[in-house]
N, C-alpha and C positions, 0 to 999 in steps of 0.2 A: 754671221749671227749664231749664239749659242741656241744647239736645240733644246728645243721646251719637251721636259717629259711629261707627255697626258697621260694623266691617269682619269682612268673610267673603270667604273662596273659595267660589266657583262651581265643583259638579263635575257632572260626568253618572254619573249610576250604572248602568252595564250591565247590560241584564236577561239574566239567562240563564235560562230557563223550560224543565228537563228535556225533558218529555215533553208539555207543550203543545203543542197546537196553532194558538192564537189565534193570527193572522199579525200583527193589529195590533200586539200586546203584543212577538212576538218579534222585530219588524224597529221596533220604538222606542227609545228612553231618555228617560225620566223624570230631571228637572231634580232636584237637591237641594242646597239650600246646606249646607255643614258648612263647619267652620275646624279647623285644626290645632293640635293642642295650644300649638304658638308664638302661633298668636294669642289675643289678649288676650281676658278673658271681661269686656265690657262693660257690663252690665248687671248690674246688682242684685240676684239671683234671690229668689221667693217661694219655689220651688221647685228641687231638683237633685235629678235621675234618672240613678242611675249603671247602666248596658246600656243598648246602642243595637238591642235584639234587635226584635221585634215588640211583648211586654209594654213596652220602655222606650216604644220611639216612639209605642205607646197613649196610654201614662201624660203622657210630653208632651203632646200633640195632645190631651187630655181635659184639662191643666192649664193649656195654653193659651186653651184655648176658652172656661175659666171666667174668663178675666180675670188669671189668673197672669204672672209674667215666669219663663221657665223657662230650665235652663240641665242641657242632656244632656252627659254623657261616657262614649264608647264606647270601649274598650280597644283594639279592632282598627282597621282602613283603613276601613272602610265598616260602617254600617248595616244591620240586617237580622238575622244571628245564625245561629240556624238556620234561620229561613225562610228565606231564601235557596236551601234546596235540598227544605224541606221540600211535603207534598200539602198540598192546599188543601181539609183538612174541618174543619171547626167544627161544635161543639153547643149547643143551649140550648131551653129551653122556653119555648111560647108564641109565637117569632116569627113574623114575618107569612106569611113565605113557608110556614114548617110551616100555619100557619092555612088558608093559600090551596089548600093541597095537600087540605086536611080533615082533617086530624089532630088529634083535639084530646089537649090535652096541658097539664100545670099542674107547678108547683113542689114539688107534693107527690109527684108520678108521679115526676119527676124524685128527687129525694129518696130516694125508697122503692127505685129502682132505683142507687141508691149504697148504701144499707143490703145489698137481696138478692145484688148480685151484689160486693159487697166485702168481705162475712164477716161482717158483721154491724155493730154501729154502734161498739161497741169497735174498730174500725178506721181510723176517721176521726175529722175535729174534725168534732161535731156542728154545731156555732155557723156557721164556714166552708162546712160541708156545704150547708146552706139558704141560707145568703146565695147560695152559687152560682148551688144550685137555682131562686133568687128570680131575680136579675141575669142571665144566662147569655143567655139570649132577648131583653131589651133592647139585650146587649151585639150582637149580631147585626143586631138593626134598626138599630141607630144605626152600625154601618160599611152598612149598607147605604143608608142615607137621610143621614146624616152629610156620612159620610169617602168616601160613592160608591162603595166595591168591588165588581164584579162577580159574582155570584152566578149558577149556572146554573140556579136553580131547585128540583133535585132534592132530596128530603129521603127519606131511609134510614137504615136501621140502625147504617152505617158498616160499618170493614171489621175487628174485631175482635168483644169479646163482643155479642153481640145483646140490647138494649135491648128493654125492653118497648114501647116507644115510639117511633115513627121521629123521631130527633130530630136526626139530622144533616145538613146542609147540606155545597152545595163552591164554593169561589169557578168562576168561570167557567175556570180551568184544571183542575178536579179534583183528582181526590185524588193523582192523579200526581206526582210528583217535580216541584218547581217551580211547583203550582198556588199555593202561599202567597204568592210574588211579588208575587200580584195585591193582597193586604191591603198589602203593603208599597208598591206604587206610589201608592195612591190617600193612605196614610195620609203619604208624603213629600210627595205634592201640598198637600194641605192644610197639613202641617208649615210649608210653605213660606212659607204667607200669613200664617203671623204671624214667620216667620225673617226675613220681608222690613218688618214691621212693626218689626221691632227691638225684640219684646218674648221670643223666646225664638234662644237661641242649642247649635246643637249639634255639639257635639265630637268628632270620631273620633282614632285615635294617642292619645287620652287615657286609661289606666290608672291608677283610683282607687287605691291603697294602703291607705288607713284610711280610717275613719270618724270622727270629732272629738265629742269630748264637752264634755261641760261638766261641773264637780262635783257633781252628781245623777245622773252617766251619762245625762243624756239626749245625741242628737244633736242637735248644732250648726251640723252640714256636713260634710265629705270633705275627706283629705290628698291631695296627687296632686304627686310630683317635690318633697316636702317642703315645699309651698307649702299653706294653710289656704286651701278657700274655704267661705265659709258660709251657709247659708239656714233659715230658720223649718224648712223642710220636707224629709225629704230620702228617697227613694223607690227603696227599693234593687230591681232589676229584671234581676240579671248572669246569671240562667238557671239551669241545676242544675249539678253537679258531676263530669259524665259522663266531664269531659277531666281527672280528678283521680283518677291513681291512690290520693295517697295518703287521702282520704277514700273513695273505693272500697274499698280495702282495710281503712282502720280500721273500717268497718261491713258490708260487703257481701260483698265476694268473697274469694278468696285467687289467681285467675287471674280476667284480665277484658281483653276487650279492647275499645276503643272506637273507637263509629262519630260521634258528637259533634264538632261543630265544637271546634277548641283553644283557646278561648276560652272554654269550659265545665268551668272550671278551681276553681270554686266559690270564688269570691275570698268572695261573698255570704258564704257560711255561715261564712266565716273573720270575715266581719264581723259577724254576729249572733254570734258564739258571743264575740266582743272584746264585745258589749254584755250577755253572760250569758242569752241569752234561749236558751227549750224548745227542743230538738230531735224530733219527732216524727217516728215510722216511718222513719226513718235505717235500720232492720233492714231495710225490706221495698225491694227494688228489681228491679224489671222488666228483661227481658232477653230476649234471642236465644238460640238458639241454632245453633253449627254454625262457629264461626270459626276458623279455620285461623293461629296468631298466628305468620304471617312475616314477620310487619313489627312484630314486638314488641308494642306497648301501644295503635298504629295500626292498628285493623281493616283489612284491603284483602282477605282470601281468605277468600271462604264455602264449605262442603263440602255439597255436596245431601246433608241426614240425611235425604230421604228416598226414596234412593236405590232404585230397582228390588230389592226381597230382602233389604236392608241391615238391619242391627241393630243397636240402638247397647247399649253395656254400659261399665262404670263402670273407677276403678281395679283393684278385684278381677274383673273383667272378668263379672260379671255384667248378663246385660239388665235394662232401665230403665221398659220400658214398652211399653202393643201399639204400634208404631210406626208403622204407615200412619194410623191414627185417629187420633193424636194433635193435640187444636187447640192453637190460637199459645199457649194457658194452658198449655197439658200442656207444652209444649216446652219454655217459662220454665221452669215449676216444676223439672222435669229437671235443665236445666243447670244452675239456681241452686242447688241443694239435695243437687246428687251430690259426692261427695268431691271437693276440692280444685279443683271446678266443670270437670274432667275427662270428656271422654267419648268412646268412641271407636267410630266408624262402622265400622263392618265389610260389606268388600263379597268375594265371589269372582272374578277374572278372568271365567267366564263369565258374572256380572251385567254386566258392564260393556259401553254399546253405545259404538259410537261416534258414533251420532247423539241417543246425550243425554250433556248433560256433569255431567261429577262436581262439576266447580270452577266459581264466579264470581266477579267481582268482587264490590265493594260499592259501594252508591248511585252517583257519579255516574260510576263506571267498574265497571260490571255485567256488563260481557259475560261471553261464558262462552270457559271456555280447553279447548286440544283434551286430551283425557283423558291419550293416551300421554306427550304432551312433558309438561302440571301434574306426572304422576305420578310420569314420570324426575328434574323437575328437585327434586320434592320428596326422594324416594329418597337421589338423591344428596347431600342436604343433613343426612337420616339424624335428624330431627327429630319430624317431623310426617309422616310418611309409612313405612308397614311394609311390607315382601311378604315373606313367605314360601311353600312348598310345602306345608306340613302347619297345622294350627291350633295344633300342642303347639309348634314351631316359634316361632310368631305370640305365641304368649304366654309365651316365652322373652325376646323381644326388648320386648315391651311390660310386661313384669312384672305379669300380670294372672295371678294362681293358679288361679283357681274358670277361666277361658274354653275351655277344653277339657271343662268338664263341663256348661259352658254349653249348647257347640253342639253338644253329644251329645246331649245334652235335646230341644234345638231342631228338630234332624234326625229324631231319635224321634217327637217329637210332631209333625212335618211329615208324614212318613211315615205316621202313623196318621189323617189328617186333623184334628188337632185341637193347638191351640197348647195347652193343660195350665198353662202361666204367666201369660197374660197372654189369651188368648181371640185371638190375631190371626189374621184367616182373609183379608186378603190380601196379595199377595205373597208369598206363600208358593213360596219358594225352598230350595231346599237346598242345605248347603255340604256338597258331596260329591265337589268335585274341586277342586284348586286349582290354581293359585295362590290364596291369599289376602292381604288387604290390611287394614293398619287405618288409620284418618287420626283423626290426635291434634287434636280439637277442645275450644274452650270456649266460653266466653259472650261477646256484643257488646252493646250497649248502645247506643239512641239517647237514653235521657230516665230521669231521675233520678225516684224516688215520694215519698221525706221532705223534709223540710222545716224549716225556724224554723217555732216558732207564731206563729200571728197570731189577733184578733180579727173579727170581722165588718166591722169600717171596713180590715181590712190592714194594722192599726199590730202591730208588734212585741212580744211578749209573754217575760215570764221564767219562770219555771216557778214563783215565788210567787204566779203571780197577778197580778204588778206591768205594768203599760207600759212600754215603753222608748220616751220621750217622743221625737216630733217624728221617729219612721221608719216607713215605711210598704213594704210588698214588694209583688211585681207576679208572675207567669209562672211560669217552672218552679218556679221557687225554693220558693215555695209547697210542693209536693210535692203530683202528682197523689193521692196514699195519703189526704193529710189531707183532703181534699174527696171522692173517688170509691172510697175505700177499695181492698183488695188486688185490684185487676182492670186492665186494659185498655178504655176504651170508646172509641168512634172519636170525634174532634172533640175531646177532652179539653185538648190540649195549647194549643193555639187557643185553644179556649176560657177555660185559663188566665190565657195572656197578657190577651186582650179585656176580659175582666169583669173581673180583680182589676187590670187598670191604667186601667180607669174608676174601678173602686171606691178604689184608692189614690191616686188622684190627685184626688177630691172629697174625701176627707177629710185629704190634704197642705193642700190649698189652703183648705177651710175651718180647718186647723188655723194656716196661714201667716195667714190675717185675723185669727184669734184672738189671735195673735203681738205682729199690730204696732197693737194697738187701746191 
């Protein structure tokens, strides 16, 4: 055979690691060959991974490893996705380092604890549930013994619902902002040694368009600038749909604002639903609450809902819940599930100090803003921001009918020592002089819960029952719902990526043999 000269650009990928500490990692760069859409895709691919997120670069580096010739394209400038800014916790059962800690733990624990704490099994795909359950723990040891990622050791609960099981791990940055980094340096390192082999080539600036069929609707390969490339295999891995108003909208919300890289645009599910396949849990999606929408459909202002005496209450301005108790579940549920996903924080002039702030940013610009200037400049914009002198006033201007009978109630029942609605015994404040204030908040979002169906190998499923031959899915896309049912657990999202972009990238590659036999 004559050799194929690859040609590639040479880039450095700058690390930016939040809230790490590591001095090595944050005064480095990490080598990564990519090429730009202009240049040629030279090789032959067994396999093409369209997201260059965490799950794609898995799913390469696992399709490489097996012998594959692989060929990634990443929509944006650079690799990574949302790691890039995401902590660095992953889950799974069984691995070493949980071993090493004493913990012991099996796929059944694991399992059983997606059943209890996600509603039951009517919540999930069972099938995907257990393969997880199975894999999840593998998938951990082999970036750790593998692909090298640093690990600090520690295995817990995580930082959301509590596990029966300490089954979380963090790379050696933490769960901090930017600990994910660390999966993504060691996994480009390795990328590397077969980009330099000339058996797999990856693409940034490159944005899929379609998916290509053949007259059986199976896939073929991916359209990209109306050019046809094709492979046996093709491994769709483009993340969830978080930066996609308009699939937010058609299932989930009716106000939402996102804290999602732009790139989470759900091209994916535009491309499974072109191949006819299931969509599952599409209704259930996870969220924040408390976002302040000044920047439209771009999250950037959070309002502390849990403000010193504050209460939050709906459009008809009634309360929502005991509000200082409330966990990161209670607060989802709230926001998602209150009319028009509206809610509004109510504070009095005298709750307000000014050595704690009302306002902050979001993720990688979090600071907090000084109360008086957030409040005037909000005021002034007459939006998102109420004062008035009396509460009948206050729901004059915010068109909430019942909220005067609200915090008649609320003040009543303060007054006598006992909340009467909801049982909340702290913070107990009364709004008994004002000014008062309301701040017009909704929901944010970092990660999507439904999904396309998929099988236990990650190939593509239609709601007959049928395959949708030669596509296989990776990471968000997935939908943490279909595997971990309606909850939050820590490590999940990681873990997505990890295990289904092993597991779809052995069954692309044993499917691409199958192919050319």
């Amino acid at each position: 055979m004559k050799k194929i000269v690859f040609l590639v650009l040479s880039a450095f990928i700058l690390l930016f690691i939040g809230c790490t500490t590591d001095k090595d990692l944050n005064s480095s760069s990490e080598k990564s060959t990519t090429a730009k859409l202009q240049d040629p895709v030279t090789i032959k691919p067994d396999v093409i991974v369209v997201g260059g997120g965490l799950a794609g670069c898995t799913a390469a580096l696992r399709a490489s490893e097996l012998g594959a010739r692989v060929v990634l394209f990443e929509q944006s400038d650079k690799l990574g996705g949302s790691a890039n800014t995401a902590g660095g916790s992953i889950s799974g059962a069984g691995f070493k380092m949980q071993k090493e800690a004493g913990i012991e733990d099996s796929p059944d624990k694991f399992y059983n604890d997606f059943i209890t704490m996600g509603g039951g099994e009517k919540n999930l795909n069972k099938v995907i549930a257990r393969k997880h359950a199975e894999e999840s723990g593998n998938a951990i040891d082999w970036l750790q013994d593998y692909v090298g990622v640093k690990f600090n050791g520690k295995v817990d609960s995580g930082g959301y619902l509590t596990m029966n099981t300490n089954r979380v791990t963090y790379t050696a940055g933490g769960a901090a902002s930017g600990g994910a980094r660390y999966f993504l340096e060691a996994i480009y390192s390795k990328l590397d040694e077969f980009v330099k082999k000339g058996t797999t080539q990856l693409f940034v600036n490159s944005k899929v368009e379609s998916l290509l069929f053949n007259k059986n609707k199976d896939v073929i390969g991916v359209v990209m600038n109306g050019k046809e490339y094709k492979a046996p295999s093709v491994i769709i891995a483009t993340g969830g749909y978080g930066y996609s108003e308009k699939w937010l909208k058609e299932f989930n919300f009716t106000n939402i604002t996102s804290n999602d890289p732009n790139t989470a645009i759900g091209s994916g599910y535009d491309f499974a639903r072109s191949a006819g396949a299931a969509l599952d849990n599409m209704d259930y999606c996870s969220c924040y609450g408390g976002s302040v929408p000044v920047s439209g459909f771009q999250a950037s202002l959070r309002c502390n809902i849990n403000y010193n005496g504050a209460i939050w209450v709906n459009t008809s301005g009634e309360r929502l819940f005991n509000e200082p108790v409330a966990s990161s579940m209670d607060k989802r549920t709230v926001w998602r599930t209150t009319d028009q996903n509206i809610v509004y924080i109510i504070v009095s002039e005298k709750m307000i100090s000014d050595d704690k702030p009302l306002f902050s940013g979001m993720m990688s610009n979090s600071k907090p803003f000084d109360n008086k200037e957030k409040l005037n400049e909000l005021l002034s914009e007459g939006k998102y921001a109420f004062k008035a002198d009396t509460i009948s006033e206050l729901s004059k201007m915010i068109n909430t009918k019942n909220l005067v009978n609200t915090v008649t109630k609320y003040n009543s029942d303060i007054a006598s020592g006992k909340d009467t609605v909801f049982g909340r015994t702290k913070n107990l404040l009364t709004f008994d002089k004002g000014p008062y204030y309301a701040i017009y908040t909704v929901p944010y979002l970092m990660m999507t819960a439904g999904g396309p169906r998929i099988n236990a190998d990650g190939q593509l499923m239609r709601a007959d029952g049928s395959k949708v031959g030669n596509c296989y899915l990776a990471g968000e896309i997935i939908g943490s719902a279909n595997v971990a049912g309606h909850n939050t657990i820590g490590g999940i999202g990681h873990s997505l990526c990890t295990t289904w972009g092993r597991i779809s990238a052995e069954s692309a590659v044993k499917n691409s043999l199958v192919l050319k036999k």
